[in-house]
Predicted model as a PDB file, atoms N, CA, C, CB and O in Angstrom, pLDDT in the B-factor column:
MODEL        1                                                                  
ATOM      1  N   UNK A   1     -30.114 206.691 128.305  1.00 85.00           N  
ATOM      2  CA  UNK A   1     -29.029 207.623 128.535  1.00 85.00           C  
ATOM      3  C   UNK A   1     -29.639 208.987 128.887  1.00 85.00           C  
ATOM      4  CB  UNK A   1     -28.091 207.719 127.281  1.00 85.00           C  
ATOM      5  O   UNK A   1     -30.490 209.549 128.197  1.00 85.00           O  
ATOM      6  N   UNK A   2     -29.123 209.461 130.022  1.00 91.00           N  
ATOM      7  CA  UNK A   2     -29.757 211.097 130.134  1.00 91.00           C  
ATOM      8  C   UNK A   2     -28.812 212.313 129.228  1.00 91.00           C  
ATOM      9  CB  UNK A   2     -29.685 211.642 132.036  1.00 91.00           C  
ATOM     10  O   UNK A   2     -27.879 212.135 128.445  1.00 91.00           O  
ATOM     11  N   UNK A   3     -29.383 213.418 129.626  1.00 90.00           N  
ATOM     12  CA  UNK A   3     -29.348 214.543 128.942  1.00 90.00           C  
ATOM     13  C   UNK A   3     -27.748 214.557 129.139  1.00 90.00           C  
ATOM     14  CB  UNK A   3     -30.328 215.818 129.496  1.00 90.00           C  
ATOM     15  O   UNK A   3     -26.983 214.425 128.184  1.00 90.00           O  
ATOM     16  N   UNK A   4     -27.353 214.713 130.349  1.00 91.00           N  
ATOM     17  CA  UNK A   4     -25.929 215.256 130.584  1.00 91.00           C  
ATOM     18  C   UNK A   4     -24.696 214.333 129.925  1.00 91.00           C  
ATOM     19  CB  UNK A   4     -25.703 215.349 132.230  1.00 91.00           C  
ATOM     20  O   UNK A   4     -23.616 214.714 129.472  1.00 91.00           O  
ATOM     21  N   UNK A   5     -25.223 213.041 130.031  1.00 92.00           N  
ATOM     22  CA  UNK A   5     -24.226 211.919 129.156  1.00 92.00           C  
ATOM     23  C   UNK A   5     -24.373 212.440 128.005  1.00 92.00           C  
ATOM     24  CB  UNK A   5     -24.598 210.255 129.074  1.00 92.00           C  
ATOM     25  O   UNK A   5     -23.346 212.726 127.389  1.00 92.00           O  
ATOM     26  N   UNK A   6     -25.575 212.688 127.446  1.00 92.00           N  
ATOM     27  CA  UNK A   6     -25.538 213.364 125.789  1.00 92.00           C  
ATOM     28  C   UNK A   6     -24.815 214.242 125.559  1.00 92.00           C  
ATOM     29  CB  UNK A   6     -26.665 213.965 125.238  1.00 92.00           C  
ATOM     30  O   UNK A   6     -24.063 214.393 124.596  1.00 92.00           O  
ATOM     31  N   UNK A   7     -25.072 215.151 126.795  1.00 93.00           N  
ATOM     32  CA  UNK A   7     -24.007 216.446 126.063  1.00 93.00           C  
ATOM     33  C   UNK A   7     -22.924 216.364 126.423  1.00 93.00           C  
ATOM     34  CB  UNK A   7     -24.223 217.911 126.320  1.00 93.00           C  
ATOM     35  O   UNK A   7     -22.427 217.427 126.052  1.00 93.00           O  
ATOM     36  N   UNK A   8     -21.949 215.634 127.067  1.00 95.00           N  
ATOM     37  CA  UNK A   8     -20.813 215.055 127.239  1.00 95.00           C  
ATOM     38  C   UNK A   8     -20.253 214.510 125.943  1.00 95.00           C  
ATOM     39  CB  UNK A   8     -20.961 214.106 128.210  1.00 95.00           C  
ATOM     40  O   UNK A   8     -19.189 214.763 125.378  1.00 95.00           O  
ATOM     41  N   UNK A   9     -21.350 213.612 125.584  1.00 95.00           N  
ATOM     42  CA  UNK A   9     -20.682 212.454 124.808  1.00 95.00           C  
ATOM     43  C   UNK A   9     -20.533 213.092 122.931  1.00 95.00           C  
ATOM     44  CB  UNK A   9     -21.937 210.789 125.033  1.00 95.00           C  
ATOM     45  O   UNK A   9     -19.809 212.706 122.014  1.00 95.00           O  
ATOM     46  N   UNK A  10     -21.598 214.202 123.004  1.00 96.00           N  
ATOM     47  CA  UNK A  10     -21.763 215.291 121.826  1.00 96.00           C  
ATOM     48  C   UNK A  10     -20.278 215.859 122.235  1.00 96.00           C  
ATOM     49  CB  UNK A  10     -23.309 216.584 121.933  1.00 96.00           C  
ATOM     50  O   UNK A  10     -19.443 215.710 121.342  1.00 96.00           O  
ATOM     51  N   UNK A  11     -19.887 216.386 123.247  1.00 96.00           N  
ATOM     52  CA  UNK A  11     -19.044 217.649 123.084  1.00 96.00           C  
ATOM     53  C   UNK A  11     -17.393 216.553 122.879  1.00 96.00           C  
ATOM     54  CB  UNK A  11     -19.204 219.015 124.857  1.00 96.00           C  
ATOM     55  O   UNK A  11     -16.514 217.093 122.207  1.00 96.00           O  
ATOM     56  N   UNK A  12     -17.139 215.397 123.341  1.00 95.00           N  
ATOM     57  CA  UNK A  12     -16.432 214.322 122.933  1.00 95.00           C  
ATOM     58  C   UNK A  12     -16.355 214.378 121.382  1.00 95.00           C  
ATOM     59  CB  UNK A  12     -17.057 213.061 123.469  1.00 95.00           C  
ATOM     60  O   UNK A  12     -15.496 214.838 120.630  1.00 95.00           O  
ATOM     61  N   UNK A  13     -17.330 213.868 121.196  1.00 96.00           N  
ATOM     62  CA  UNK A  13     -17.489 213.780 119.582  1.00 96.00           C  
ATOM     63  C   UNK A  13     -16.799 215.221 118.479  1.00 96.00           C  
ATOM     64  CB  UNK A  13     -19.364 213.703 119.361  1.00 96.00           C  
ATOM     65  O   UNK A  13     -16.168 215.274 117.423  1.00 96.00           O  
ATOM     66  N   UNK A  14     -17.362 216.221 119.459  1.00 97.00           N  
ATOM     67  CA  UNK A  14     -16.575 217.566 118.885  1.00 97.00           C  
ATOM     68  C   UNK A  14     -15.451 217.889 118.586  1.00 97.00           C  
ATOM     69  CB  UNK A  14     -16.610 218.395 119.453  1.00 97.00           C  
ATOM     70  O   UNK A  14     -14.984 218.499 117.624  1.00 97.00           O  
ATOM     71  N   UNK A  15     -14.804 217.208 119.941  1.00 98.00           N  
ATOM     72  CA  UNK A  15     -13.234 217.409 119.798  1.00 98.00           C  
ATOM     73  C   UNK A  15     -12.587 216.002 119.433  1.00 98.00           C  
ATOM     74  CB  UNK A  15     -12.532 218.005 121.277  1.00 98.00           C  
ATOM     75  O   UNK A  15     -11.359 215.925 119.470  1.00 98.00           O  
ATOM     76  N   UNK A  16     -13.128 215.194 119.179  1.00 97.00           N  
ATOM     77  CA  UNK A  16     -11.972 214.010 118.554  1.00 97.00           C  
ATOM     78  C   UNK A  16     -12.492 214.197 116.925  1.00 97.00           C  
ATOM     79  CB  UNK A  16     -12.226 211.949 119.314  1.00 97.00           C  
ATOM     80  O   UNK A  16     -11.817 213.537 116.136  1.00 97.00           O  
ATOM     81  N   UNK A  17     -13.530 214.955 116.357  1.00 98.00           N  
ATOM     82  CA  UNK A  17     -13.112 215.133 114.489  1.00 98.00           C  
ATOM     83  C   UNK A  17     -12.591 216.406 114.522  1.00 98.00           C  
ATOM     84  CB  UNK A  17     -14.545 215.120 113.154  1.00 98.00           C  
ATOM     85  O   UNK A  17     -12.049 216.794 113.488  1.00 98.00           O  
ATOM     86  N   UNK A  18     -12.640 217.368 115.753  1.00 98.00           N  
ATOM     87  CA  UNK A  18     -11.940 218.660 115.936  1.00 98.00           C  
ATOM     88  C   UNK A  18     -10.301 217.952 115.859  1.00 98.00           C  
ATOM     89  CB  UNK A  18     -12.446 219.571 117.604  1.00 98.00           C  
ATOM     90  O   UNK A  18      -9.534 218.212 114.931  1.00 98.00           O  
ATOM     91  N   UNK A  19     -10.074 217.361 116.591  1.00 98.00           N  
ATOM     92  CA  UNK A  19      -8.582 216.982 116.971  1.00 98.00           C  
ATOM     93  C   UNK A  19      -8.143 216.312 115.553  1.00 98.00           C  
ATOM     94  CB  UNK A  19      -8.434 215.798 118.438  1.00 98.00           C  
ATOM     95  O   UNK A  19      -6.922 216.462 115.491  1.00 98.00           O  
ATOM     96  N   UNK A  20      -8.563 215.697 114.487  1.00 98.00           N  
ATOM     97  CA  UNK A  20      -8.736 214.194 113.586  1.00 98.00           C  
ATOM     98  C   UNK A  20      -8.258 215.603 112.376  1.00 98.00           C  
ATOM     99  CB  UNK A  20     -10.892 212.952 113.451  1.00 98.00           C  
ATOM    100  O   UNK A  20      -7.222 215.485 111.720  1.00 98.00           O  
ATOM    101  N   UNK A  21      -9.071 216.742 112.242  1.00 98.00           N  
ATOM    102  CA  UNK A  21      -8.505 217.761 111.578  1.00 98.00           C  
ATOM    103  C   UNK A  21      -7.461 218.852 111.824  1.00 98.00           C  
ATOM    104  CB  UNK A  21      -9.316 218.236 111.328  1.00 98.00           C  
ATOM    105  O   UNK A  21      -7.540 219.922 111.222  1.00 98.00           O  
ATOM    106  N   UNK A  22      -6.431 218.582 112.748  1.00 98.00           N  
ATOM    107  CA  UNK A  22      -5.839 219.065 113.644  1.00 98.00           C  
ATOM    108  C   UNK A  22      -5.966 220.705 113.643  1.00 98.00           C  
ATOM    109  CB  UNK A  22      -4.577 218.520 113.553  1.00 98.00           C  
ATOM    110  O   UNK A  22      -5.305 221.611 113.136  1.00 98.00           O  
ATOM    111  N   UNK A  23      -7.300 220.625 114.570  1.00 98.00           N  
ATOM    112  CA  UNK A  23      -7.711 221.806 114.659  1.00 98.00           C  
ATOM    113  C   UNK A  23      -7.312 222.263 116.011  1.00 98.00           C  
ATOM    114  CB  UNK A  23      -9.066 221.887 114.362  1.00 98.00           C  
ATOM    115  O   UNK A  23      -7.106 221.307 116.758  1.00 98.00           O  
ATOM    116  N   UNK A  24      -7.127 223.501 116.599  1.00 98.00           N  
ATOM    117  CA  UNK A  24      -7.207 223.855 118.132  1.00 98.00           C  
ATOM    118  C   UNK A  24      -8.458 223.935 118.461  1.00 98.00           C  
ATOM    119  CB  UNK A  24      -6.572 225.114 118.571  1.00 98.00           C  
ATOM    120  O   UNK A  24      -9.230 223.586 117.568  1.00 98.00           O  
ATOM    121  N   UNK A  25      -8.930 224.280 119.451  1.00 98.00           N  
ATOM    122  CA  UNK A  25     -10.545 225.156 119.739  1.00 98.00           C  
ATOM    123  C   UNK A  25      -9.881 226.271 119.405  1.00 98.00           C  
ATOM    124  CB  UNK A  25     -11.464 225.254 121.471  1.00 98.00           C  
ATOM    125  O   UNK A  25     -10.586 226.384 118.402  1.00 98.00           O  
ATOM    126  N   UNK A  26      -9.081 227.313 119.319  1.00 98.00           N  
ATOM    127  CA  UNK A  26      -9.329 228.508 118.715  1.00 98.00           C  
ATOM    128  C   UNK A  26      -9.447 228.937 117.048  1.00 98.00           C  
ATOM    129  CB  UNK A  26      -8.397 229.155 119.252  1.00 98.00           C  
ATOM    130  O   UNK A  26      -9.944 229.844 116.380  1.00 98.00           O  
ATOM    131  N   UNK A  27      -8.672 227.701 116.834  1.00 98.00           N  
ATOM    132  CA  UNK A  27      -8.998 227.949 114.939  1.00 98.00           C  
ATOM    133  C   UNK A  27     -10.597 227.212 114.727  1.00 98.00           C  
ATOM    134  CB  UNK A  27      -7.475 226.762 113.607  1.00 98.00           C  
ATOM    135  O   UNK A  27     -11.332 227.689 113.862  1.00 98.00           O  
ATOM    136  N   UNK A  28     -10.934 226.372 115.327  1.00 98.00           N  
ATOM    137  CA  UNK A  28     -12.356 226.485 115.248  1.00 98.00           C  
ATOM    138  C   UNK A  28     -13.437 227.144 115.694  1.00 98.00           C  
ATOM    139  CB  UNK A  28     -12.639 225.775 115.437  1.00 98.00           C  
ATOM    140  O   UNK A  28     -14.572 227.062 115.224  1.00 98.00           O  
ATOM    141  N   UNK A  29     -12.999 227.949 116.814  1.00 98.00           N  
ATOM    142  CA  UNK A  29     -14.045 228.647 117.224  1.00 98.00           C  
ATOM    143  C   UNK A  29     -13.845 230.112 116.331  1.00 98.00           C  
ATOM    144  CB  UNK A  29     -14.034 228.747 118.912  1.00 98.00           C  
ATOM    145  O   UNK A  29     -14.780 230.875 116.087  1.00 98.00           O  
ATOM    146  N   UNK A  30     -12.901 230.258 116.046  1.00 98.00           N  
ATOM    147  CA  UNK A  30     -12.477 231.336 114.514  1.00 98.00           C  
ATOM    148  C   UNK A  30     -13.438 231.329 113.457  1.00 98.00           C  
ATOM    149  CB  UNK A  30     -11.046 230.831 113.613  1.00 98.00           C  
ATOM    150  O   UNK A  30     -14.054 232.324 113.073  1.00 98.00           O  
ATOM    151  N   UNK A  31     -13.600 229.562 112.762  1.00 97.00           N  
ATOM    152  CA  UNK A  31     -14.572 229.631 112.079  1.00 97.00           C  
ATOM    153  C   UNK A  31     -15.436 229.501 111.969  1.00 97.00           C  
ATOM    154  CB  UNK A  31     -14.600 229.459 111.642  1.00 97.00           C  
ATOM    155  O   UNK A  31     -15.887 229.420 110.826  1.00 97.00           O  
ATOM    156  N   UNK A  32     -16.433 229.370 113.321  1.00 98.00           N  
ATOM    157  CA  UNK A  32     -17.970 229.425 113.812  1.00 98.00           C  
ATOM    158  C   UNK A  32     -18.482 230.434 114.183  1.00 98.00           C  
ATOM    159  CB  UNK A  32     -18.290 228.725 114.777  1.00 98.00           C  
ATOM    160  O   UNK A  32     -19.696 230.620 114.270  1.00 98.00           O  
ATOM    161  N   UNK A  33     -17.471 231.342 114.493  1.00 97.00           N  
ATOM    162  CA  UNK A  33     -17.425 232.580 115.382  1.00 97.00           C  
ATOM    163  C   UNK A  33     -18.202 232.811 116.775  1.00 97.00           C  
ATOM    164  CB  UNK A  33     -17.864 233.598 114.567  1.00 97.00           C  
ATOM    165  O   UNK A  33     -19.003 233.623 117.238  1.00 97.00           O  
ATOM    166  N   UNK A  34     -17.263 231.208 117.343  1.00 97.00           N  
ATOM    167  CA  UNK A  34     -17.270 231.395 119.133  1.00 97.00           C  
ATOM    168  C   UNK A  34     -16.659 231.893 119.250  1.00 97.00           C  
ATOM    169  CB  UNK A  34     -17.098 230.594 120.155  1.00 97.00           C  
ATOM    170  O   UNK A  34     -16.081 232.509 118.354  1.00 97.00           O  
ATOM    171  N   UNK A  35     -16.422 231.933 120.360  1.00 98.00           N  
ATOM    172  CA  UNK A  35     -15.628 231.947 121.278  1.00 98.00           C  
ATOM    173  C   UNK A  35     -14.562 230.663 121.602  1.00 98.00           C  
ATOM    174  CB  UNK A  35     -16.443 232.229 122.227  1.00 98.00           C  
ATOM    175  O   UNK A  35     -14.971 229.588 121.165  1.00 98.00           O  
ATOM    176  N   UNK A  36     -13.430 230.626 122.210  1.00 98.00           N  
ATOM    177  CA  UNK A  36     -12.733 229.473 122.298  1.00 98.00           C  
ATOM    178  C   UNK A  36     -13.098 228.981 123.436  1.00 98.00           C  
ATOM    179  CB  UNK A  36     -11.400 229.565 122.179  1.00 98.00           C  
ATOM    180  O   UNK A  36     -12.881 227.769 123.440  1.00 98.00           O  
ATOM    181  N   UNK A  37     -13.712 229.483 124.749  1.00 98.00           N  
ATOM    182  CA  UNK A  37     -13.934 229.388 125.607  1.00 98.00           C  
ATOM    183  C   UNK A  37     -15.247 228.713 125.910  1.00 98.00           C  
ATOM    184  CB  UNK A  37     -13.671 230.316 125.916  1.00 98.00           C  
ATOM    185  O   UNK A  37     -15.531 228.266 127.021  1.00 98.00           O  
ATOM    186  N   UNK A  38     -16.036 228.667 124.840  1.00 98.00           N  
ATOM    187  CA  UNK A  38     -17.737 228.662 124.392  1.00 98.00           C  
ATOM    188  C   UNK A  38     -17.315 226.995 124.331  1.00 98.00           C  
ATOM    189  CB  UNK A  38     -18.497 229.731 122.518  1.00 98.00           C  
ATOM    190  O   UNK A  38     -17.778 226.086 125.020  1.00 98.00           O  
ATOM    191  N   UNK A  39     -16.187 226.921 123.170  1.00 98.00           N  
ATOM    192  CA  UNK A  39     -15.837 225.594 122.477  1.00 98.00           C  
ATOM    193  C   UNK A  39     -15.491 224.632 123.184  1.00 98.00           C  
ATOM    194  CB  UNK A  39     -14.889 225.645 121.629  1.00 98.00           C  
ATOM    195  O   UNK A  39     -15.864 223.487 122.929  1.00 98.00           O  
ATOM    196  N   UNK A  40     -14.701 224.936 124.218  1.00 98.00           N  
ATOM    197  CA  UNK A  40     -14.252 224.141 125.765  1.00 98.00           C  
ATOM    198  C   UNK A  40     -15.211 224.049 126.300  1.00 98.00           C  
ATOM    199  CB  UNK A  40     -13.313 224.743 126.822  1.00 98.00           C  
ATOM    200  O   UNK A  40     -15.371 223.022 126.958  1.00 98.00           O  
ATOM    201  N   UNK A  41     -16.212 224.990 126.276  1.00 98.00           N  
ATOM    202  CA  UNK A  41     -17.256 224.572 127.114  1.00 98.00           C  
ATOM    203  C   UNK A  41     -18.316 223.282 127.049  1.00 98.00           C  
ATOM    204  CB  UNK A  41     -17.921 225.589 127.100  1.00 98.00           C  
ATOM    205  O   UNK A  41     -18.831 222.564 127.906  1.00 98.00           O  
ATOM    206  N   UNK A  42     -18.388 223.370 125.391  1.00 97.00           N  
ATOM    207  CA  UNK A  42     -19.439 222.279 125.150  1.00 97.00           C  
ATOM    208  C   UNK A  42     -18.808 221.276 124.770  1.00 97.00           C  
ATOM    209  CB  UNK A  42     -20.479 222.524 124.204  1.00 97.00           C  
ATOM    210  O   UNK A  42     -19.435 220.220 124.690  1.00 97.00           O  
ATOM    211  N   UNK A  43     -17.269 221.306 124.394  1.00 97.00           N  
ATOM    212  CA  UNK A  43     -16.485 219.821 124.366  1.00 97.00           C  
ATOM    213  C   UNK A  43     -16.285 219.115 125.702  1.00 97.00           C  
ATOM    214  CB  UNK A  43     -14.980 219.973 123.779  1.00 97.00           C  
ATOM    215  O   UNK A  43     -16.038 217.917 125.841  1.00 97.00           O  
ATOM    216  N   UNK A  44     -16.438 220.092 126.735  1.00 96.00           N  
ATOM    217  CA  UNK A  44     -16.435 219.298 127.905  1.00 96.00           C  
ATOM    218  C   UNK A  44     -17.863 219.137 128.850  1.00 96.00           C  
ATOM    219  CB  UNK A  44     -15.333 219.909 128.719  1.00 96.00           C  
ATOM    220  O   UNK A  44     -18.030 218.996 130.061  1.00 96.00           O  
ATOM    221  N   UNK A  45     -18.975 219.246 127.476  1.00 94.00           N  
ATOM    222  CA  UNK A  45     -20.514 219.105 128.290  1.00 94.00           C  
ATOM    223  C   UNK A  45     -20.838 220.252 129.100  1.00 94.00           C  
ATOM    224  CB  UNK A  45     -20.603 217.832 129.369  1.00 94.00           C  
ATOM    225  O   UNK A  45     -21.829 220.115 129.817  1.00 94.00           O  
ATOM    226  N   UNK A  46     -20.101 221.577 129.157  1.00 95.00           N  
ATOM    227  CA  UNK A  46     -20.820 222.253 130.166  1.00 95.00           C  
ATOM    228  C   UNK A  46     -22.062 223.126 129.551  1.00 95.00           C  
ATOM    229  CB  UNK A  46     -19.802 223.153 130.947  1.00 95.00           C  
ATOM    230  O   UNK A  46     -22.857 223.822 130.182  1.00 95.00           O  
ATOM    231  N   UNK A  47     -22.008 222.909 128.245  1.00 94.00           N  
ATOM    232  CA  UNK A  47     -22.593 224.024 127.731  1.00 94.00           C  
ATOM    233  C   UNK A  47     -23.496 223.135 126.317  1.00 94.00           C  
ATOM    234  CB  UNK A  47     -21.253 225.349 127.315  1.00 94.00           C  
ATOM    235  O   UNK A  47     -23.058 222.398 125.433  1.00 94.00           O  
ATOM    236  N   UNK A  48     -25.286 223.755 126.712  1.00 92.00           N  
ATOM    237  CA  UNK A  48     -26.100 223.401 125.511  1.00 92.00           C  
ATOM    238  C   UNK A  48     -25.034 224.228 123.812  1.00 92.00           C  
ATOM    239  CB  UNK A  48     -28.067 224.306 125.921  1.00 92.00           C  
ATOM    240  O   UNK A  48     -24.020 224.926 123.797  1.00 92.00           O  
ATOM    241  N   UNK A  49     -25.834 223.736 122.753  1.00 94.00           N  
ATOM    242  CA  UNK A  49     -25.379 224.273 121.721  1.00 94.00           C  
ATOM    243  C   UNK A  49     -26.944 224.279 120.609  1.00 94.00           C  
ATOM    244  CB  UNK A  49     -23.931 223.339 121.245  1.00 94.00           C  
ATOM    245  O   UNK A  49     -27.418 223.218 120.201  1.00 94.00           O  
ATOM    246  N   UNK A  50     -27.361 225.210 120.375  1.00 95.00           N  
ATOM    247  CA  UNK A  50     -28.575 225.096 119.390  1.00 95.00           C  
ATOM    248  C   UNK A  50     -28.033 224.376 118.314  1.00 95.00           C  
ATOM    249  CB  UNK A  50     -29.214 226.492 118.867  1.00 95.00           C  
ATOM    250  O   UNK A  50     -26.996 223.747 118.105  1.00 95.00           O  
ATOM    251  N   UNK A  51     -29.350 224.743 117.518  1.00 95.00           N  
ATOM    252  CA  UNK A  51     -29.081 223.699 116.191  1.00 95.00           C  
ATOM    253  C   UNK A  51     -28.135 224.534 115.653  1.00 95.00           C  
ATOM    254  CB  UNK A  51     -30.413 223.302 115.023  1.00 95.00           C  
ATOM    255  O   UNK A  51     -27.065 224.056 115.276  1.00 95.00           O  
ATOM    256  N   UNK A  52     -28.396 225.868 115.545  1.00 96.00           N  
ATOM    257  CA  UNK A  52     -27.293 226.709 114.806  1.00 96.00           C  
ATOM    258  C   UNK A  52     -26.087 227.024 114.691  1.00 96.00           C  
ATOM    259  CB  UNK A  52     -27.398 227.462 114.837  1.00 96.00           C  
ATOM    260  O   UNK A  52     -25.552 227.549 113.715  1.00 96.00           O  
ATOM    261  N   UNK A  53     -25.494 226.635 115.940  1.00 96.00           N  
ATOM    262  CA  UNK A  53     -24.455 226.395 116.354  1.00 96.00           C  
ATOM    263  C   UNK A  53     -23.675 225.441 116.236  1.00 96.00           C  
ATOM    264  CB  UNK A  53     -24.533 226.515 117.120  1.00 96.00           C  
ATOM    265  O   UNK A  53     -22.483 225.531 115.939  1.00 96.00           O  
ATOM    266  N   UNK A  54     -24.343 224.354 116.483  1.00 96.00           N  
ATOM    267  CA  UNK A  54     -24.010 222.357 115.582  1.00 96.00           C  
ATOM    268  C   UNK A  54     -24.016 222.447 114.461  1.00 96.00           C  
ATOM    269  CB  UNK A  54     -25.170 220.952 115.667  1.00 96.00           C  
ATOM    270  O   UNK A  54     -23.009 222.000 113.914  1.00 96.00           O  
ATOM    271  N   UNK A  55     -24.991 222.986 113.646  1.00 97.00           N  
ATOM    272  CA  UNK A  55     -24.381 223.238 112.397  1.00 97.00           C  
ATOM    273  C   UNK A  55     -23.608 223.775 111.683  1.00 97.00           C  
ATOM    274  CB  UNK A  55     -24.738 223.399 111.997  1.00 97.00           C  
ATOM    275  O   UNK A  55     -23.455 223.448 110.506  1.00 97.00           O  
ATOM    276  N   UNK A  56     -22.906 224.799 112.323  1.00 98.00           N  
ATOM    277  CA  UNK A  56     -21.949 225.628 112.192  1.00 98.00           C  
ATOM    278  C   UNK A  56     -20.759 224.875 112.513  1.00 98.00           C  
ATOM    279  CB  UNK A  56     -22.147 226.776 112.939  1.00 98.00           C  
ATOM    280  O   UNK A  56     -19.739 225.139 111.877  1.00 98.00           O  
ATOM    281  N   UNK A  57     -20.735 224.119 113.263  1.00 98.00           N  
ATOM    282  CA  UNK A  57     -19.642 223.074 113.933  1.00 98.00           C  
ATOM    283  C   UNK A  57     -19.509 221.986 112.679  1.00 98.00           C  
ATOM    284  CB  UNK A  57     -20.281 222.218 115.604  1.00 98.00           C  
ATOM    285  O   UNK A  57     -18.587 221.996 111.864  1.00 98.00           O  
ATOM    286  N   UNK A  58     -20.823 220.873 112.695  1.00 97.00           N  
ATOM    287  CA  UNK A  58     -20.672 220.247 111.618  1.00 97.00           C  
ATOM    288  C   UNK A  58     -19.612 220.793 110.271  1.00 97.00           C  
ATOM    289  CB  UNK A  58     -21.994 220.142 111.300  1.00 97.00           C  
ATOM    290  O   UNK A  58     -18.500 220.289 110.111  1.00 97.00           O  
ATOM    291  N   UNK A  59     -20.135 221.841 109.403  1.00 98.00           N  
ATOM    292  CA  UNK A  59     -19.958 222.772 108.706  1.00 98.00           C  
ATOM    293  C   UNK A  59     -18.143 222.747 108.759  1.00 98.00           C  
ATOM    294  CB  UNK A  59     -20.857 224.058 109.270  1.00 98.00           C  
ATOM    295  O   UNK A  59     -17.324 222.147 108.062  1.00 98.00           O  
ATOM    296  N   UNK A  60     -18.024 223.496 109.682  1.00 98.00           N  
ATOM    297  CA  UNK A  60     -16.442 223.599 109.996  1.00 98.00           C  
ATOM    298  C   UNK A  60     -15.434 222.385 109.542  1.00 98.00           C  
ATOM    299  CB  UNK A  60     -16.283 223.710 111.600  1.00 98.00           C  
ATOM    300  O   UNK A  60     -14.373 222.420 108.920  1.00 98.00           O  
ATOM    301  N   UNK A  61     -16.328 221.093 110.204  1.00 98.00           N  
ATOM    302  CA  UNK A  61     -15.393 220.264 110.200  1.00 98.00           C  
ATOM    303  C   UNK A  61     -15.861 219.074 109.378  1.00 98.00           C  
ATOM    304  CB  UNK A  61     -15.005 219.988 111.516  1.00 98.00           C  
ATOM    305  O   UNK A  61     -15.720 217.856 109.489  1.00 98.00           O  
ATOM    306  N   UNK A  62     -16.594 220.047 108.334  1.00 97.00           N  
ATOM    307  CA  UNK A  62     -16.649 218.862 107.263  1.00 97.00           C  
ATOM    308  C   UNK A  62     -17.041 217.406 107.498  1.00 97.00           C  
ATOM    309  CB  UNK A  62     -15.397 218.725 106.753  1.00 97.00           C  
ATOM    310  O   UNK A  62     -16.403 216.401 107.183  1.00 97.00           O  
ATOM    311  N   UNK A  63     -18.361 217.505 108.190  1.00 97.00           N  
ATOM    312  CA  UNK A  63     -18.607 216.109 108.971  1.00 97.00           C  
ATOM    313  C   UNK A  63     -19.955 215.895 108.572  1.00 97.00           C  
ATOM    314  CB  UNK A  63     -18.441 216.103 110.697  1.00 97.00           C  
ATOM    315  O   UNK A  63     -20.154 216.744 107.703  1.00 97.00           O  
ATOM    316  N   UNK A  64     -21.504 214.890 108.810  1.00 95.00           N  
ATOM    317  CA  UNK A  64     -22.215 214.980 108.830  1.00 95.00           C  
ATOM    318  C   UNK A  64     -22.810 215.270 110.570  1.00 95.00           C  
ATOM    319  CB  UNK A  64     -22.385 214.159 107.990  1.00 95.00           C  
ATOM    320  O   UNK A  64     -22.395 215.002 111.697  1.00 95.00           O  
ATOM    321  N   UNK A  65     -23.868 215.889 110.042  1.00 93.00           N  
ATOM    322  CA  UNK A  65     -24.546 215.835 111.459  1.00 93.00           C  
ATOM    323  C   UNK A  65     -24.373 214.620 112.724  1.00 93.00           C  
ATOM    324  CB  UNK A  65     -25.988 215.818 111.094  1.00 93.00           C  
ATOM    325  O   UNK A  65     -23.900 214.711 113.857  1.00 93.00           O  
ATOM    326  N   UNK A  66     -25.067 213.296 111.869  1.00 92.00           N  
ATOM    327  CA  UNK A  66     -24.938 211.876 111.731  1.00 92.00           C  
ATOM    328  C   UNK A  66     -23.717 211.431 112.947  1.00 92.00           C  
ATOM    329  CB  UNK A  66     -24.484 211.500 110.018  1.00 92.00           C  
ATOM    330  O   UNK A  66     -23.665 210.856 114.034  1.00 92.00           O  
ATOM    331  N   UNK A  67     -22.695 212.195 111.843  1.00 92.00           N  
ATOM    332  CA  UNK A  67     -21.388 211.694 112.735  1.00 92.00           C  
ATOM    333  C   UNK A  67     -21.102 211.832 114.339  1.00 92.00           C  
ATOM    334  CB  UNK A  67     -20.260 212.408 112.187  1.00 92.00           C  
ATOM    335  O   UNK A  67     -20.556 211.094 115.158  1.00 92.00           O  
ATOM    336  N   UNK A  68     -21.851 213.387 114.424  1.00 92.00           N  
ATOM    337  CA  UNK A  68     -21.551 213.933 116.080  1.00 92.00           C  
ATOM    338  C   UNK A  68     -22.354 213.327 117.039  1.00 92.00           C  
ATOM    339  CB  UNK A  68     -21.836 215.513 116.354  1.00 92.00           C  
ATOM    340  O   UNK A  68     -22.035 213.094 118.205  1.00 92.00           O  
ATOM    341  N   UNK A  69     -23.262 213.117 116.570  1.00 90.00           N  
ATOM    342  CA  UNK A  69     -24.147 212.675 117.437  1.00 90.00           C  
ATOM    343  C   UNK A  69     -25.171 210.956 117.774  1.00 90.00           C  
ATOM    344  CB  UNK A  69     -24.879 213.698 117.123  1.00 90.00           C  
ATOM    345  O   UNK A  69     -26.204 210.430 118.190  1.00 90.00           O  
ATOM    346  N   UNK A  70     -23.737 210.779 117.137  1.00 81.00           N  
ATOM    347  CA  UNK A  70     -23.666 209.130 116.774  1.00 81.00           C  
ATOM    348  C   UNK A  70     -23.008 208.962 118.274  1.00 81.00           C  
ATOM    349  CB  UNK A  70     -22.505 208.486 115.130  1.00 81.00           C  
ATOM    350  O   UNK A  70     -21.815 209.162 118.504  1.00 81.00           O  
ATOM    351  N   UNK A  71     -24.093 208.514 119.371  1.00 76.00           N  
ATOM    352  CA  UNK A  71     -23.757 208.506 120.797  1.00 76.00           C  
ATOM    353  C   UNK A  71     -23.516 206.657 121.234  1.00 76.00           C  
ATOM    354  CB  UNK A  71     -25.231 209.388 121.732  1.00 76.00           C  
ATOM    355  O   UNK A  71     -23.339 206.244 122.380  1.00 76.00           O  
ATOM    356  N   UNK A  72     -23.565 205.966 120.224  1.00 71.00           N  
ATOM    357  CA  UNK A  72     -23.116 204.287 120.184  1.00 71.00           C  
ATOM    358  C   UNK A  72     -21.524 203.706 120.758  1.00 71.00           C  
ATOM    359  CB  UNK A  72     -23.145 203.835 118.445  1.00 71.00           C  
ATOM    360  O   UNK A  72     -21.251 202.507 120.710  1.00 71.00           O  
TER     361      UNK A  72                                                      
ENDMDL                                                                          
END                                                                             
């Protein structure tokens, strides 16, 4: 699998335990302190995310790491 399917399939993963907690991207990017625009970005692959930032995500939504990036 290449890079860009990853970060597709990561930013997928974002928004269906984002969506599962019926979150918007703006009440989550509230509590990461993105941007909402940042949040669209990498739910729809356009945009890397450091570790610090995934964890901050994780974090939010009460998930393991494990979970997001469980690309199966």
């Amino acid at each position: 699998m290449d890079y860009m399917s990853r970060l597709k399939l990561l930013g997928k993963n974002i928004r269906r335990f984002r969506e599962q907690r019926g979150l918007s991207q703006f009440q989550l990017a509230e509590r990461v302190k993105f941007s909402r625009e940042y949040i669209a970005d990498i739910e729809n692959g356009h945009k890397r995310i450091s570790l610090k930032g995934l964890f901050a995500i994780v974090d939010a939504l009460e998930i393991k790491c494990s979970d997001i990036i469980d690309f199966e």
